[in-house]
C-alpha positions in Angstrom: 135.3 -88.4 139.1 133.8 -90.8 141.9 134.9 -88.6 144.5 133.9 -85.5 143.2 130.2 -86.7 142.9 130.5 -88.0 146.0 131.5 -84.7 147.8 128.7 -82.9 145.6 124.9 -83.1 145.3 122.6 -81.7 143.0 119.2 -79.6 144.5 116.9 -77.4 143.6 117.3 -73.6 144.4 114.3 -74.0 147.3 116.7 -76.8 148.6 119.6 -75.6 148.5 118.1 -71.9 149.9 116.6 -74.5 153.0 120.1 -76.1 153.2 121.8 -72.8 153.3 119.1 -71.0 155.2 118.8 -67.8 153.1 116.0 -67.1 150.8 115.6 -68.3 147.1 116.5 -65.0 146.1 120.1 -64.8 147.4 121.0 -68.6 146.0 120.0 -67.4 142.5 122.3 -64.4 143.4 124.9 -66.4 144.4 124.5 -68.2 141.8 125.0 -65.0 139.0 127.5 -64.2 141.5 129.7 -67.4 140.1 129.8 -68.2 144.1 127.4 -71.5 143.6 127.6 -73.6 140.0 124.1 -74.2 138.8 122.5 -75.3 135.6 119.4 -76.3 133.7 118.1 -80.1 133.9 115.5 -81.4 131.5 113.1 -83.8 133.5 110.1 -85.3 132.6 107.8 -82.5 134.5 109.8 -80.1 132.4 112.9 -77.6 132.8 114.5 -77.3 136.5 117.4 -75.4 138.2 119.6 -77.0 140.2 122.4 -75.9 142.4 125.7 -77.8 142.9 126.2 -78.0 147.0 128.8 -79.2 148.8 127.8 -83.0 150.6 129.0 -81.0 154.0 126.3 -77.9 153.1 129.5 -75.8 153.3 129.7 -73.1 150.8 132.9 -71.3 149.8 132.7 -68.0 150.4 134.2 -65.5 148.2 135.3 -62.1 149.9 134.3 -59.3 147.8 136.8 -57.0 146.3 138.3 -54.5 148.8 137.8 -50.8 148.9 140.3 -47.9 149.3 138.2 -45.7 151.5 139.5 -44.2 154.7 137.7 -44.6 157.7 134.8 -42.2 158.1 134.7 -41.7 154.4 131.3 -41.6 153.5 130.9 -43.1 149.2 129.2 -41.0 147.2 126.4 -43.1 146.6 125.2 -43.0 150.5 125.4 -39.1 150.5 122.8 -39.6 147.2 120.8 -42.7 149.3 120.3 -40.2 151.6 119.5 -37.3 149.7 117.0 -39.4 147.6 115.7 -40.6 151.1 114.7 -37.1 152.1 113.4 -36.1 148.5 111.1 -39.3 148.7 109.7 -38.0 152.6 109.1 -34.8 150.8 107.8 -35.8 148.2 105.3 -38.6 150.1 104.6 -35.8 152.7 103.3 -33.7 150.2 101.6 -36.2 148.7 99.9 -37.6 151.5 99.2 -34.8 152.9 96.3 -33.5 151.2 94.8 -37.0 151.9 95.6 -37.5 155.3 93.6 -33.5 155.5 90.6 -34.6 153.3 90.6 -38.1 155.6 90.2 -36.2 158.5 87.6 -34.0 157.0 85.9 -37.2 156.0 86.0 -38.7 159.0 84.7 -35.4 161.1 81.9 -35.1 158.2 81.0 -38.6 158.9 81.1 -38.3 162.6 78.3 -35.7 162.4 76.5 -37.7 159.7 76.1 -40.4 162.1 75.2 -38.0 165.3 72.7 -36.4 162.7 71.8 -40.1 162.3 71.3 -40.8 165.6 69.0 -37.7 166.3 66.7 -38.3 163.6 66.5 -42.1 164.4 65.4 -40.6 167.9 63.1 -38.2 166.6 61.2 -41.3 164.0 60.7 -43.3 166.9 59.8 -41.0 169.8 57.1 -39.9 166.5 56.3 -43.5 165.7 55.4 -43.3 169.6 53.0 -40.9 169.4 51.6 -42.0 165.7 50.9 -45.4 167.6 49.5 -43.5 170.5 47.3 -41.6 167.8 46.1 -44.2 165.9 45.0 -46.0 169.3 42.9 -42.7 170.4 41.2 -42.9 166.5 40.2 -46.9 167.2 38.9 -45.5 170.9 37.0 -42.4 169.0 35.8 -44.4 166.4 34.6 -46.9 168.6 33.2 -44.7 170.8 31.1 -43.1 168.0 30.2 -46.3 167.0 28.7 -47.2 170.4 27.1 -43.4 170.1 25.4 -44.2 166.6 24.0 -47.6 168.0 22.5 -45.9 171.1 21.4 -43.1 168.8 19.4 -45.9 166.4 18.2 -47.7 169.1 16.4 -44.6 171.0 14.8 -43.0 167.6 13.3 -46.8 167.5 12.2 -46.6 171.0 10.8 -43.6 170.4 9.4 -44.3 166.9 8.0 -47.2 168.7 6.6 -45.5 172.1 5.1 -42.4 169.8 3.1 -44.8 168.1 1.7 -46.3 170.9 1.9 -43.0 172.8 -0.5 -41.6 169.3 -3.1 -44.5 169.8 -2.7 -44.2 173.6 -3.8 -40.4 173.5 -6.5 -41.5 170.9 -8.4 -43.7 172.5 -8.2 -41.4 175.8 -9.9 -38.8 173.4 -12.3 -41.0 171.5 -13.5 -42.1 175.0 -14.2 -38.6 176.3 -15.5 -37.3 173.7 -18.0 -40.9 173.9 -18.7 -40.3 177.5 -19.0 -36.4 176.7 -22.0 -37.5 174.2 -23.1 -40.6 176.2 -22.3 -42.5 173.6 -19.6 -44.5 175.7 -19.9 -48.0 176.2 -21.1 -49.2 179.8 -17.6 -50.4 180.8 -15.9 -46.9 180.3 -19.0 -45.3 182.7 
């Protein structure tokens, strides 16, 4: 009894699949397989699986049962493997298909989506451009009627101003003729 537990260890299937180097996967096989001896352990985190290993890491092998095939025979179930093989191409080829087709046509739609895209982005800012350009020649115009309106007011007051005194002017040149025409001007104007 000593010596068998000290030939054997007890490890977890992820050790024993690191000890081994295969995956978890084939230790549990090997395992079902009646290959390794493993068993359930009750620990205080809860249930684990461990594998009985060899001390050495050296696992007996098992050869599997021999066949009676001739060489070259092909097994029945490979003639099937590859018959299924071809039905599931054909079958994924005529399912993806139809979607490989309508990616292309997506991708063709969306290439001249994003030419379209590109034109109109062109066209909005070569017409920002000239909306900028417009608006600038609207400030100049209304500016320039501004200056217009102001030179406009101040000439009707220049001349609202100079007719008035241009009125009085031409008044008193007729109020003094019409004095010296009666000789009732004052000595000054004589």
């Amino acid at each position: 009894m000593s010596e068998q537990a000290a030939t054997w260890q007890r490890v977890t299937v992820a050790d024993a699949a690191a000890a081994l180097g295969v995956s978890t996967a084939t230790v549990r096989r090997m395992v079902r397989r009646g290959q390794l001896e493993g068993e359930r352990v009750q620990r205080p985190q809860g249930i684990v699986y461990v594998v009985k290993l060899p001390v050495d890491g050296a696992v007996p092998v098992q050869e599997p049962p021999a066949t009676r095939r001739a060489p070259g025979d092909t097994s029945r179930g490979s003639v099937q493997g590859d018959d299924r093989s071809q039905a599931m191409a054909t079958w994924a080829a005529s399912l993806l298909g139809p979607i490989a087709a309508e990616l292309r046509e997506a991708r063709q739609s969306i290439l001249g989506q994003a030419e379209t895209i590109r034109d109109q982005a062109e066209t909005i800012g070569r017409q920002g451009a000239e909306l900028a350009a417009e608006r600038e020649r609207g400030r100049m115009y209304h500016a320039e009627a501004e200056r217009a309106r102001d030179e406009l007011a101040t000439a009707e007051a220049f001349r609202r101003r100079n007719s008035r005194r241009l009125t009085i002017t031409i008044a008193l040149v007729v109020a003094a003729t019409l004095a010296l025409a009666a000789g009732l001007a004052p000595a000054w104007v004589r």
